[in-house]
N, C-alpha and C positions, 0 to 999 in steps of 0.2 A: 504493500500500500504506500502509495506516496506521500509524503511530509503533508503538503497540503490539504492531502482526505484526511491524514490522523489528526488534522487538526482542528478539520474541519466538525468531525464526528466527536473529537473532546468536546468544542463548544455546543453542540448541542446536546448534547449529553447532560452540559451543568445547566443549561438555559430549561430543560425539560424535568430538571428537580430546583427548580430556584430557593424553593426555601430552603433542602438542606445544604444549597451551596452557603448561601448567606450564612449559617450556622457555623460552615464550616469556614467562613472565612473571619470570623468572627473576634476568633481567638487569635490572628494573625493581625485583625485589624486595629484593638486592644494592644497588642506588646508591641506596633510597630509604634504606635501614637506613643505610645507610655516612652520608648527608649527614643524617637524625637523631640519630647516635651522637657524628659531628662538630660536628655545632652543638651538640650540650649538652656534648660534654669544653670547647667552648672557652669558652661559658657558665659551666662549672662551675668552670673555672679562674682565670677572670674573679671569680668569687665569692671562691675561694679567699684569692686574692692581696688582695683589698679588706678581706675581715674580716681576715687578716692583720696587713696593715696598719694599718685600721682599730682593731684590737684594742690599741697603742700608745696610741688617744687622739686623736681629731680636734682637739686641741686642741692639739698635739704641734711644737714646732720642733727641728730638728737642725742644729744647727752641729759643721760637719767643716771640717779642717784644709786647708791648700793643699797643694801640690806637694813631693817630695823633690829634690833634688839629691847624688847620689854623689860621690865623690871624683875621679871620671872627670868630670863635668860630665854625667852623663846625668841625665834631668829625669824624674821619675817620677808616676804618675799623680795627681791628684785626689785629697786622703785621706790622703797618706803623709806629708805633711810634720809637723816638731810647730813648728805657726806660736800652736798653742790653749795657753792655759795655765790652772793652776791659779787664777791673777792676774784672766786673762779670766771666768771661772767664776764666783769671787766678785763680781767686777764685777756681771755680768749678773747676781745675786741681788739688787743694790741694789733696791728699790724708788723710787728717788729716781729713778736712772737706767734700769730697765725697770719704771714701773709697772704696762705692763700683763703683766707675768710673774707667774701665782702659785708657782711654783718650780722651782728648778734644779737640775739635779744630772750632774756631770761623769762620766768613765768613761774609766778606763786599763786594756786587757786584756790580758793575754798566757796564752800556751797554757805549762799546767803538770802535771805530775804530782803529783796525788793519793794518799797513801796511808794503809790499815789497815792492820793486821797482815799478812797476805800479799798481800790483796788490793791493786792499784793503778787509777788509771784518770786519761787526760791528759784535759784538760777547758780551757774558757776560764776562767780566774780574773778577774773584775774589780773593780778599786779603786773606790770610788764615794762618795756622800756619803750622808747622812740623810736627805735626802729623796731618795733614789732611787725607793723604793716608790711614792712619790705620782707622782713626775713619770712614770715607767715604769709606771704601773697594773698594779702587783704586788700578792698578796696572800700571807699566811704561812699556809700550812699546818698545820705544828709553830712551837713556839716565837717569838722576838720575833727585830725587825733588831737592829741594834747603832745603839748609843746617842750622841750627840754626843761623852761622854766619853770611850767607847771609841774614837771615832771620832779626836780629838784626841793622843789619848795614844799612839794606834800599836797596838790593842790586840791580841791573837792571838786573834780570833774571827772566825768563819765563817758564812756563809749558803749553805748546799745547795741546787739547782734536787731535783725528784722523780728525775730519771734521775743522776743523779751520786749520789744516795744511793743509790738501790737498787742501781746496779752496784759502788761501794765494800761495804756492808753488808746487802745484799739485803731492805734495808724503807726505810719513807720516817720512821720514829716513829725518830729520833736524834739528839735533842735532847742534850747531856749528853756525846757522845762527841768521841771525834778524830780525827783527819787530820794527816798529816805532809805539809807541803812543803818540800824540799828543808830537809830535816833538821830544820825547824822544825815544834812543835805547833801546831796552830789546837785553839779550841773549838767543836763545834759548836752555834750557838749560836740558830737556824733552818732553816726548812724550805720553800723556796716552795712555793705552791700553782700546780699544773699551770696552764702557757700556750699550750701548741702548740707551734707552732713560726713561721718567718718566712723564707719563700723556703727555701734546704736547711737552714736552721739551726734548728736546736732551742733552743728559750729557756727546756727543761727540764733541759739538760743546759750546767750552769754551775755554778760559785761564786760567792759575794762577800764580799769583805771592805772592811775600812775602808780611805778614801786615802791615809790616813798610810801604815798598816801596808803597803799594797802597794810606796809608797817607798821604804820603809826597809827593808822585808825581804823584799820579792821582784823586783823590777825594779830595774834600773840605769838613771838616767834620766840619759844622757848629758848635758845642758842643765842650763845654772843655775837654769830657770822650769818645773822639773817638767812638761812636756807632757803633753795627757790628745789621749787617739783622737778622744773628740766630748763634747760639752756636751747635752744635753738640756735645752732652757725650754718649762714648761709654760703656755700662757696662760690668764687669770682664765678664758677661755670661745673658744668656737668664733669670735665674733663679734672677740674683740680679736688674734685673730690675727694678722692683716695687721700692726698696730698695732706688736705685740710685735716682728715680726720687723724693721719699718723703726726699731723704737727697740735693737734689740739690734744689726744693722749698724750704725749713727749709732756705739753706743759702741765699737762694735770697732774699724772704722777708724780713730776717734781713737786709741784704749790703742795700734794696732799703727802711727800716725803714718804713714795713707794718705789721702792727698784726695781721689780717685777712687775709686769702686766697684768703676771695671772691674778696677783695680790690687787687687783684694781679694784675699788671704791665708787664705779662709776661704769656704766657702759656706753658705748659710741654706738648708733646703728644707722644706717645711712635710707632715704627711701626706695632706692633700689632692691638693695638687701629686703624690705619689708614685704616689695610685690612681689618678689621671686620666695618668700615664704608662704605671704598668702595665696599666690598663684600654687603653689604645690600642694599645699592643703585642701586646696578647691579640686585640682583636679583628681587628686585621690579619692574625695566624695564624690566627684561625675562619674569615675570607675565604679566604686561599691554603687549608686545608684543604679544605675546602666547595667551592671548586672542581675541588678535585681528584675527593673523592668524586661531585662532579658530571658527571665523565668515567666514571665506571660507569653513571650514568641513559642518558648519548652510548649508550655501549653496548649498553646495554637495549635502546635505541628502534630501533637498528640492529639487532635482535636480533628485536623485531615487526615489522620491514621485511620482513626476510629470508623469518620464517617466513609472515607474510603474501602472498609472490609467491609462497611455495612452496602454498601454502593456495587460491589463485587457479587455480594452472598440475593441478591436483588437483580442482577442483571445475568443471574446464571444462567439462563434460558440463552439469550441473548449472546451470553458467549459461547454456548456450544452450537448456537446454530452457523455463526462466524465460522470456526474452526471446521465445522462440516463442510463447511461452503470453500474451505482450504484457506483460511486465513492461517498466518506462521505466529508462533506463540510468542516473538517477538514482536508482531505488528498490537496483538492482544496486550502487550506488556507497554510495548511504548503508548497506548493510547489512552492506561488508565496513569501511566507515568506524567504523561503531558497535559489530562486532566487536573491533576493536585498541582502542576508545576501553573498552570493557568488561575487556577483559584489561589494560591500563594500571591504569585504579583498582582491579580485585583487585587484581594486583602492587605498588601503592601502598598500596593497607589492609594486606596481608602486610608487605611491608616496614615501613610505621610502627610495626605489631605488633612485630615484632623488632627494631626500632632501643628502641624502649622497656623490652623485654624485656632487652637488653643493658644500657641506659640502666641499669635497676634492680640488677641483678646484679654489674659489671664495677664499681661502685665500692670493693665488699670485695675484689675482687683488686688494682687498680690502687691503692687507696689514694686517689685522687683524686673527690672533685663530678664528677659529670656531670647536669645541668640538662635537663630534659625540657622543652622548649619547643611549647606550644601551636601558636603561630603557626608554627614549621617544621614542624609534623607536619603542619599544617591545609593550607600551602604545599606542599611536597612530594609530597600526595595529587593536589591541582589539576595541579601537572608534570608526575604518573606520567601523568593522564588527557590532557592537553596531548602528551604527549611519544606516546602512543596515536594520537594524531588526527593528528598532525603526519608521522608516522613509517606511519601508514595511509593518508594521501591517495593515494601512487604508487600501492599494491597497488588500490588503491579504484578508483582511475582507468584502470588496464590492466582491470580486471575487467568496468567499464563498457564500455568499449570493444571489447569480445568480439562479431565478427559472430555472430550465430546459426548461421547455416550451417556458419561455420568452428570452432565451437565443439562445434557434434552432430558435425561429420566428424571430430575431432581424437579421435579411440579409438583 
């Protein structure tokens, strides 16, 4: 029989049981959507978290403090310590001693209550310097930062993220007004311009004021050397990064009288390093996902097994009168092979249709990227067809195998 009649004769074969084709494509149409919808959430996550990140400034170093120790001797994480000072901060602005830094700026936050008139709202407040903007790639929305003199002098002005304005005074244009914390007036004195956000945090929902003014009149800084949370150094460029961070270690260890690195008091991490962390993390969950949704395709093909011997044990008549008629037990075998391999790639075009379909739709509910990937929809199509032929061979092969005689007597 010719390519063309076997093919011909598959199609109508599934067109003449339409319901249980659809059944049997079913489970192919389920695990193809399920592992398209998972490779692009993890793709899209993948995205997320980079520009995130990336959105800081690939130029970006972050120096954080070392370890706490309680009054019990218990040792606390990475972070908690105030090993960083204000001391350290200016240091690392030298140009002498980090050339390749184009600017610094330190950060002390603590979680504070905000208020207008009746309205309140707790938010992170943080202390910082004049070149925060630069180093942080911020820009103002409303109004100006605060100025080195204000910055010097302790002064009682404020910088708004967008969400801490509008939940205090329900607009972001409030330049001019104030805020109470803890008993004290700020002015407000800017307005940043929208940044997203960064992992669960929001980096529109903040303040800022000057370092002094956070010393002196909103934190208690238990230490003689005013401890800050992290230091931000921005380097001249992407390329002197490395540079910056082996010249910004060099001065800390000396300032904190450590000879050893390992001994360090402090860690450097750069935001490259961060995306290629969280980039590895992401895709090892698109793996474990994507295999899991790849136990639905298992499914399926068990699913064209089934209904293929059931398809077989139903067309026995059918095949022994073929075989009478001198059909070869390979034309009988390639036709119910080419059947399942036909219903696999419909169930595969269906499924990539709706894995897309969801792809486009599911990111205004979830709030999250999901990335529609070419090469999984292209790959997935090839499996549904694969997992068709694979999962059609038994039925394929019992069918061939049908004596003629025993095939007309079996009514």
């Amino acid at each position: 029989m010719r390519p063309a009649d076997l093919l011909k004769s598959s199609v109508s074969a599934i067109r003449a049981h339409k319901m249980r084709s659809a059944l049997t494509m079913l489970g192919i149409v389920v695990g193809i959507a399920s592992v398209v919808l998972t490779v692009g959430l993890g793709l899209g996550t993948q995205k997320d978290v980079s520009e995130e990140i990336s959105a800081l400034g690939s130029d970006l170093l972050i120096v954080s403090p070392g370890s706490s120790t309680d009054e019990d001797g218990m040792q606390g994480g990475f972070g908690t310590g105030d090993t960083l000072t204000l001391t350290d901060a200016d240091a690392l602005a030298s140009i002498i001693a980090v050339p390749d830094a184009a600017a610094v700026a330190a950060e002390k936050t603590s979680s504070l209550s905000l208020e207008y008139g009746e309205s309140n709202w707790t938010t992170d407040v943080t202390g910082t310097t004049t070149s925060w903007t630069e180093v942080r790639s911020r820009e103002l929305l409303y109004g100006s930062f605060f100025t080195e003199d204000e910055e010097t002098s302790g002064a009682s002005v404020i910088v708004l993220g967008t969400e801490t304005a509008e939940e205090l005074f329900g607009s972001t244009n409030v330049v001019g007004q104030e805020v109470t914390i803890d008993g004290e007036a700020f002015e407000v004195i800017g307005v940043l311009a929208e940044a997203g956000s960064s992992g669960d945090t929001s980096l529109d929902d903040m303040a800022v004021v000057p370092m002094t003014t956070m010393f002196e009149s909103l934190v208690e800084d238990t230490s003689s050397t005013e401890s800050v949370d992290t230091i931000y150094i921005k380097a001249n460029d992407s390329d002197s990064l490395s540079a910056a961070a082996q010249e910004a270690e060099s001065l800390l260890l000396n300032l904190h009288g450590i000879s050893s690195a390992d001994d360090a008091d402090f860690s450097i991490d750069a935001q490259d390093s961060l995306i290629s962390t969280a980039t590895a993390v992401y895709e090892k969950l698109t793996i474990l996902l994507t295999g899991i949704a790849a136990l639905a395709l298992l499914v399926g093909g068990i699913g064209v097994m089934n209904i293929m011997l059931v398809s077989v044990t139903e067309r026995t008549k059918e095949i022994g009168l073929r075989k009478a008629l001198g059909a070869a037990p390979a034309n009988i075998r390639n036709q119910f092979l080419i059947e399942a391999m036909i219903l696999g790639l419909a169930g595969g075009a269906i499924g990539a249709l709706l894995g897309v379909g969801l792809a486009l739709g599911l990111p205004s509910v979830l709030g999250s990227t999901i990335v529609i990937s070419g090469l999984a929809l292209v790959v997935s199509i090839i499996v549904a067809v694969g997992i068709g032929a694979i999962f059609g061979v038994y039925p394929a092969a019992r069918a061939a195998k049908l004596a003629p005689i025993d095939a007309l007597r079996d009514q």
